[in-house]
C-alpha positions in Angstrom: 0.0 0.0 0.0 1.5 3.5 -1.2 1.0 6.5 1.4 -1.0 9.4 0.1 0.5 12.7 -0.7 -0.2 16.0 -0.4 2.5 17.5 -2.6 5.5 16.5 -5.3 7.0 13.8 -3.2 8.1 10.9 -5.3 8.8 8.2 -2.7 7.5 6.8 0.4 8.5 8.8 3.6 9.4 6.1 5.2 12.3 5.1 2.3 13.8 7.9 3.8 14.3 6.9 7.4 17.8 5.7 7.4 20.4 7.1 10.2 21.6 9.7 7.4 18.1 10.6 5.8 18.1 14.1 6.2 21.6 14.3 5.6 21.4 12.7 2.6 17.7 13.0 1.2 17.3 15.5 -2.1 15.7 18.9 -0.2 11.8 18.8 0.3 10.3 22.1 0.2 7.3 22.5 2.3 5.1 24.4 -0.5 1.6 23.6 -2.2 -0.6 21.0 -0.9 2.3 20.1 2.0 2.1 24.0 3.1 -1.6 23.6 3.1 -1.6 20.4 5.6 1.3 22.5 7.5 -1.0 25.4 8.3 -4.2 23.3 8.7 -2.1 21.5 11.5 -2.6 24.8 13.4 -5.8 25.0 14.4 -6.9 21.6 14.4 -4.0 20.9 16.8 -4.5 23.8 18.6 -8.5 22.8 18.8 -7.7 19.3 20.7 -5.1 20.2 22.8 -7.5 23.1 24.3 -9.7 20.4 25.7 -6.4 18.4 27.3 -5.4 22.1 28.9 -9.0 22.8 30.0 -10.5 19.9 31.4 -7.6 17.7 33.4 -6.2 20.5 34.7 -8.6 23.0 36.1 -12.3 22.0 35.1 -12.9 18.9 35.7 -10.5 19.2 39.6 -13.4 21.9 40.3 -16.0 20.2 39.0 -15.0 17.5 41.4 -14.1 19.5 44.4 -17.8 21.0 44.0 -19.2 17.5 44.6 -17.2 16.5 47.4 -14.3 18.8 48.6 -12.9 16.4 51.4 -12.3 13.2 48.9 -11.1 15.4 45.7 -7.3 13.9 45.7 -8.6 10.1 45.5 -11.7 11.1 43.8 -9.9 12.6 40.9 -7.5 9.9 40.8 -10.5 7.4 40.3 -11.8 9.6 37.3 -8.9 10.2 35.3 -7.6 7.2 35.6 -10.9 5.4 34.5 -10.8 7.6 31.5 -7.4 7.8 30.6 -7.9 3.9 30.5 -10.5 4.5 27.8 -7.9 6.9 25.8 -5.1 4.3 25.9 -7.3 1.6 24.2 -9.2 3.7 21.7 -5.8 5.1 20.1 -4.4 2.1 18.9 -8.1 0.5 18.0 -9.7 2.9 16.2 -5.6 3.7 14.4 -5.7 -0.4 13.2 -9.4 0.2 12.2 -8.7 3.2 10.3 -5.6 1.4 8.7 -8.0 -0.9 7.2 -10.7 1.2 6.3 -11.5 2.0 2.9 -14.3 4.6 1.6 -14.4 7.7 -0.7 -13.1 9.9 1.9 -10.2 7.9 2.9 -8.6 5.9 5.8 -8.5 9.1 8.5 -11.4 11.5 7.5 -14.3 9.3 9.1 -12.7 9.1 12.7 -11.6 12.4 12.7 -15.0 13.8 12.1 -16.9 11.2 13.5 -15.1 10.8 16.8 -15.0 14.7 17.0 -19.1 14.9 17.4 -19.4 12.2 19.4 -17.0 14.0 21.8 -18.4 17.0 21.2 -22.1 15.6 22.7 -20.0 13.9 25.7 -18.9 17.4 26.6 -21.9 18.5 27.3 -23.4 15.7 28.5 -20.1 16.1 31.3 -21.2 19.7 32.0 -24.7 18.4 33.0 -23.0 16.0 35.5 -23.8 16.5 38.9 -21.9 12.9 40.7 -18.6 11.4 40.1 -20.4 8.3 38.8 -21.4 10.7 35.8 -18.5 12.4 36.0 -16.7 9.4 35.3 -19.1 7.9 32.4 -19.4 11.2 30.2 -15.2 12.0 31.1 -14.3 8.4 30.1 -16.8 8.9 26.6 -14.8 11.8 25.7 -11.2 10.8 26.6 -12.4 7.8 24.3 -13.9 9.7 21.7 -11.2 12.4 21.3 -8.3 9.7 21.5 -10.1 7.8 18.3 -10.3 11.2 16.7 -6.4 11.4 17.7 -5.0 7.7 16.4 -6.1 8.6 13.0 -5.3 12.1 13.5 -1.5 11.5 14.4 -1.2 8.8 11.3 -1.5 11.5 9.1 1.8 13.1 9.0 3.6 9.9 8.5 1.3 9.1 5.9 1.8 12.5 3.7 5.1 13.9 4.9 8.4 13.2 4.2 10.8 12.5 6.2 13.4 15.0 5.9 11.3 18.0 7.1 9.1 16.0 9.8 10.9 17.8 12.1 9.3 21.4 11.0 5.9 19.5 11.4 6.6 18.4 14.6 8.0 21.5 15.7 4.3 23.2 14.8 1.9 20.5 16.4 4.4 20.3 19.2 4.3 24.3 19.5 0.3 23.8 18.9 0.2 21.2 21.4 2.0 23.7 24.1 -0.3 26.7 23.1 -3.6 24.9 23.2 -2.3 23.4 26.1 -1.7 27.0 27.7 -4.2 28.6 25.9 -6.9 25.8 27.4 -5.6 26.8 31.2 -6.3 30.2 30.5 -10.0 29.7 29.4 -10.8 27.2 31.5 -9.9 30.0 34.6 -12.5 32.7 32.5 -15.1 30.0 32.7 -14.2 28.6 35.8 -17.5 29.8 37.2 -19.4 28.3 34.7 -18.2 24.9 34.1 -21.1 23.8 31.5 -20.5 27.2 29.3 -16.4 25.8 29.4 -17.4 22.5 28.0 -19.7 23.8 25.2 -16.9 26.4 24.4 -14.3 23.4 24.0 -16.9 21.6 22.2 -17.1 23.9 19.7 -14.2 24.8 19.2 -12.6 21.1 18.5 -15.5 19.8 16.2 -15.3 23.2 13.8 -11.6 23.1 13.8 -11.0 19.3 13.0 -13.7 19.5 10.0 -12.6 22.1 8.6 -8.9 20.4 8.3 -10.4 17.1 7.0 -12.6 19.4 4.2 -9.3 21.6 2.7 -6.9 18.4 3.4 -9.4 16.0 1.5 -7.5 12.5 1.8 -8.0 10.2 -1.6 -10.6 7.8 -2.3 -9.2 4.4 -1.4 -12.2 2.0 -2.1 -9.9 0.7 -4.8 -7.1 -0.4 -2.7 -7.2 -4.3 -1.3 -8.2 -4.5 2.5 -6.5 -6.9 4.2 -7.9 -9.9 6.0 -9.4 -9.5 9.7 -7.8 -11.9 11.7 -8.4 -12.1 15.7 -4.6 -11.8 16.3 -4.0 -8.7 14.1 -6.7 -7.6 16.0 -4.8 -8.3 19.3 -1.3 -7.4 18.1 -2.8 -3.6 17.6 -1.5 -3.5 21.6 1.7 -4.9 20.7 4.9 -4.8 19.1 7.2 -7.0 18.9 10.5 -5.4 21.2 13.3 -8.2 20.0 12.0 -7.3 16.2 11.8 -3.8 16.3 13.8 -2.6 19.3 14.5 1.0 18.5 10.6 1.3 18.2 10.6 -0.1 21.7 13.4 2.2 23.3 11.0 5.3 21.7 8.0 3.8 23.4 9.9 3.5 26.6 11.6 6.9 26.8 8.1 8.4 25.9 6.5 6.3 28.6 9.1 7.4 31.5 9.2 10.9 30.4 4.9 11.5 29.9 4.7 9.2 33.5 7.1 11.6 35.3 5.5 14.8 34.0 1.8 14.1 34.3 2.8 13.2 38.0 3.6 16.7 38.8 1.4 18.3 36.1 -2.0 16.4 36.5 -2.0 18.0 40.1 -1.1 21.4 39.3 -4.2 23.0 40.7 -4.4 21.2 43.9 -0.2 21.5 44.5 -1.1 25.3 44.4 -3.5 25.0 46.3 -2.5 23.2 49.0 1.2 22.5 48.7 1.9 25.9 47.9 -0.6 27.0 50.1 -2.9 29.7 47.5 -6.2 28.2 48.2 -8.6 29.7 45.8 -6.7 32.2 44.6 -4.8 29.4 43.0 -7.8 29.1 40.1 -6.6 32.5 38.4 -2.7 31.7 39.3 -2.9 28.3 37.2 -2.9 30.4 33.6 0.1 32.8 34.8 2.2 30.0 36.2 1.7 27.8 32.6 2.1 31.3 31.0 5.4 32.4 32.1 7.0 29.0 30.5 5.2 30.1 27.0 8.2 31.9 25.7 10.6 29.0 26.9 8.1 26.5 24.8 8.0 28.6 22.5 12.0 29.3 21.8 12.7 25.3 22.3 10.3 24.6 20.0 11.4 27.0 17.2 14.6 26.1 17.4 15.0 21.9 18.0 12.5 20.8 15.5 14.0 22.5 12.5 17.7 22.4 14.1 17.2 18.9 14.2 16.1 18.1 10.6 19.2 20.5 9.9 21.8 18.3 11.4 20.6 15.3 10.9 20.2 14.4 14.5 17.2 13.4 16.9 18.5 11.6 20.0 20.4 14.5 21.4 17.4 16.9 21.5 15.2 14.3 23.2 17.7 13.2 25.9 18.6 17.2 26.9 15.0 18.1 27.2 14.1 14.8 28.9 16.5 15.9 31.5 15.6 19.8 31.4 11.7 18.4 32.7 13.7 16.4 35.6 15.4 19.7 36.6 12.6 21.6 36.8 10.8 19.6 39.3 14.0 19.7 41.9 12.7 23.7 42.0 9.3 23.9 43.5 10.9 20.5 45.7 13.6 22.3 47.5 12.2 25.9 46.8 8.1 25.4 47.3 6.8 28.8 46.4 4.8 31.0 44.0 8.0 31.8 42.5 9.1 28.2 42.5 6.6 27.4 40.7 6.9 29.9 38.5 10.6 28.9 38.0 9.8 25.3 37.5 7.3 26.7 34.5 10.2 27.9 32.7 12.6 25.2 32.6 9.6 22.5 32.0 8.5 24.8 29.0 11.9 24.4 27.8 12.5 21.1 28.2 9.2 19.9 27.4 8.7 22.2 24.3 11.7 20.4 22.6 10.7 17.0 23.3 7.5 17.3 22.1 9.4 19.3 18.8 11.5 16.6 18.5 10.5 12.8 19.5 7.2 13.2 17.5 9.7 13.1 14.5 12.0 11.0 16.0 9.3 8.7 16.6 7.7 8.4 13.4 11.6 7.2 11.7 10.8 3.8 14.0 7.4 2.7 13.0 7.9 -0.8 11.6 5.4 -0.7 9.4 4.6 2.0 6.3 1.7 0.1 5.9 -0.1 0.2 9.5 1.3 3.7 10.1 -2.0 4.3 12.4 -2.1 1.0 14.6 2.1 1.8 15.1 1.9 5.3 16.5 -1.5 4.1 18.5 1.1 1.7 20.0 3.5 4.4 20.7 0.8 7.1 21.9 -0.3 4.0 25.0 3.3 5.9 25.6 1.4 8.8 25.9 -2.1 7.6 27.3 -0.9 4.8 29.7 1.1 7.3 31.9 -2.1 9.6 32.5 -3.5 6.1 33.4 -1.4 5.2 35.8 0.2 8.8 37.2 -3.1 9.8 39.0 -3.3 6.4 40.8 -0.2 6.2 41.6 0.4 10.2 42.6 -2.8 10.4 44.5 -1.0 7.1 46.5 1.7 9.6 46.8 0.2 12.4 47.8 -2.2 10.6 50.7 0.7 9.0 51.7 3.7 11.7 51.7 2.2 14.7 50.9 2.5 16.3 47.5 6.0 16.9 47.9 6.7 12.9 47.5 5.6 13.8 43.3 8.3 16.2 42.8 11.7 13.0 43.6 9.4 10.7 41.2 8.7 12.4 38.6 12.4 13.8 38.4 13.5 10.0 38.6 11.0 9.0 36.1 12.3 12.0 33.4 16.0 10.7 33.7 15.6 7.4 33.0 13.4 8.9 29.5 16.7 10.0 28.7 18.8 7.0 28.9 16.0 5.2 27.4 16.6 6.6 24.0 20.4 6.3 24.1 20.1 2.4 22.3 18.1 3.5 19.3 20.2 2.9 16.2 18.5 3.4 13.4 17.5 7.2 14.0 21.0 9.3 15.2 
């Protein structure tokens, strides 16, 4: 199966993923239908990420605090991790499912759209919640919903971009991914009053924004092409793949893992660390979009620079082992130094290292998938990397944080960063 293209690309991206590709690959220029996907990746980046900046970190810790303000630590565990359950299985499904799907508007557009109005209705269904039973259900729909919208979603640049300038794409969804993150925190503390009004806002805002990119980046009709044979262990090998085989794609999924465990730790708590560690109490709703705020120039300077320096050189490995280790040094500041200025310290040098890795592994990434022809069920392996750690970090920190206080997050997830950075060191195929 031949990937679709948006521009004058003659060969396969993934014929290019050798040690030396960009060194050695003829120069792509990002211009015509390429461009187009570029700046498309904007807004419909932007549009997801707003909900993962919104919801985890300040709407839906209120919306649970409002029900029951005493049991809002293990209460909040219990719903994100149910739901970041449902996002760590829907990824890699619905990414095999759209890998086999064939229909007049392509493998992606279906899930994109589809899963986007099906989250959009859980929204609001989650803003009319008023237990954490409901809380859970309608959270768990759209964590589901949104992370089939995403599978597909991610498959797409591996599927019409070539590998020599993944790095510039992954420098704009990571710099989107940073913005709507920020950008969500901020909204969410406008609307914090009126949680149901915050939902239908993000609602909005993610449906318009994803159809819009799947009408102007119109994927080929691929009825024509064969569709290969369900079997039950395909099915059950979309969880897995195989480490001995491909062990540089395991090494990626590992470092990823560590790095997204250690920082969701820390930054799945944010709100209630102010709050109580730091000691703001409810001022700490309107200090939540200064403190992500202040690291937006940081993200935005490591982003701007390590995608595209690394497609220049020729390198990946470096950039994700220095920022892995950048997030592990920012969380030894608000641990020795536990402040409003701590944290607004610890802001700066988590922007910077977490800016570049997100710039930076998403490209690095997408040079291990094993297969050019199940590009979606491979990077729904690798996002589990992503989805597992929100899984288990708010078990496992709200254990920590019952049982030492919220300053027994800050040694883990700095422990949990470093060992992202070794984890990439064995990769060989990707410098």
């Amino acid at each position: 199966m031949t990937s679709t293209s948006t521009g004058p690309v003659s060969e396969s991206p993934l014929d290019q993923d050798s040690p030396t590709a960009a060194l050695t690959a003829e120069k792509v220029r990002i211009r015509g239908p390429l461009r187009k996907l570029l700046l498309w990746f904007i807004p419909s980046t932007l549009g997801i990420y707003l909900l993962w900046g919104a919801i985890p970190g300040i709407l839906l810790p209120l919306q649970v605090q409002g029900i029951d303000p005493a049991n809002k630590v293990a209460n909040l565990a219990i719903v994100t991790t149910v739901g970041a359950l449902a996002a760590m299985l829907a990824q890699p499904i619905f990414g095999t499912i759209s890998d086999r799907t064939r229909s007049r508007f392509g493998r992606r557009a279906p899930f994109i759209v589809g899963g986007a109005l099906l989250g959009g209705l859980s929204l609001v269904a989650l803003g009319l919640s008023n237990s954490i039973l409901l809380i859970a259900v309608c959270w768990t729909l759209v964590q589901a919903s949104f992370n089939a919208v995403q599978g597909p979603f991610s498959a797409i640049m591996p599927d019409r971009v070539p590998a020599p300038v993944r790095g510039s794409f992954a420098a704009i969804i990571g710099a989107m991914t940073m913005v709507g993150a920020l950008g969500g925190s901020a909204l969410a503390a406008t609307l914090a009053a009126n949680i149901p009004s915050g939902y239908m806002s993000l609602a909005g805002i993610a449906v318009i924004s994803l159809t819009l990119f799947v009408l102007f980046n119109r994927d080929e009709d691929n009825r024509s092409e064969p569709r290969p044979p369900f079997k039950v262990r395909d099915f059950l090998s979309t969880f897995w793949v195989n480490p001995v085989a491909h062990p540089d794609f395991f090494w990626a999924f590992t470092g990823r893992l560590l790095l997204y465990t250690g920082y969701f730790a820390v930054a799945g708590y944010q709100l209630y660390i102010l709050q109580d560690y730091i000691g703001l109490g409810d001022h700490a709703i309107a200090v939540v979009p200064m403190v992500s705020a202040i690291g937006l120039p940081a993200i935005i300077v490591s982003i701007a620079v390590a995608g595209p320096l690394s497609d220049k050189i020729g390198r990946r490995k470096p950039f994700v082992v220095v920022s892995s280790v950048l997030v592990g040094t920012a969380m030894m500041v608000p641990l020795v130094w536990p402040t409003f200025e701590g944290m607004l310290l610890y802001s700066v040098i988590s922007g910077l290292g977490f800016g570049a890795f997100q710039a930076v592994d998403t490209a690095l990434v997408s040079q291990v998938l094993p297969s050019k022809d199940a590009y979606a069920k491979d990077l729904g392996v690798v996002n589990i990397a992503a989805t597992l750690p929100q899984t288990v970090a708010p078990a496992v920190a709200g254990a920590i944080v019952l049982a030492f206080g919220f300053a027994g997050l800050f040694p883990v997830g700095i422990i949990l960063s470093i060992l992202g950075a070794l984890a990439v060191l064995p990769i060989r195929s990707v410098r």
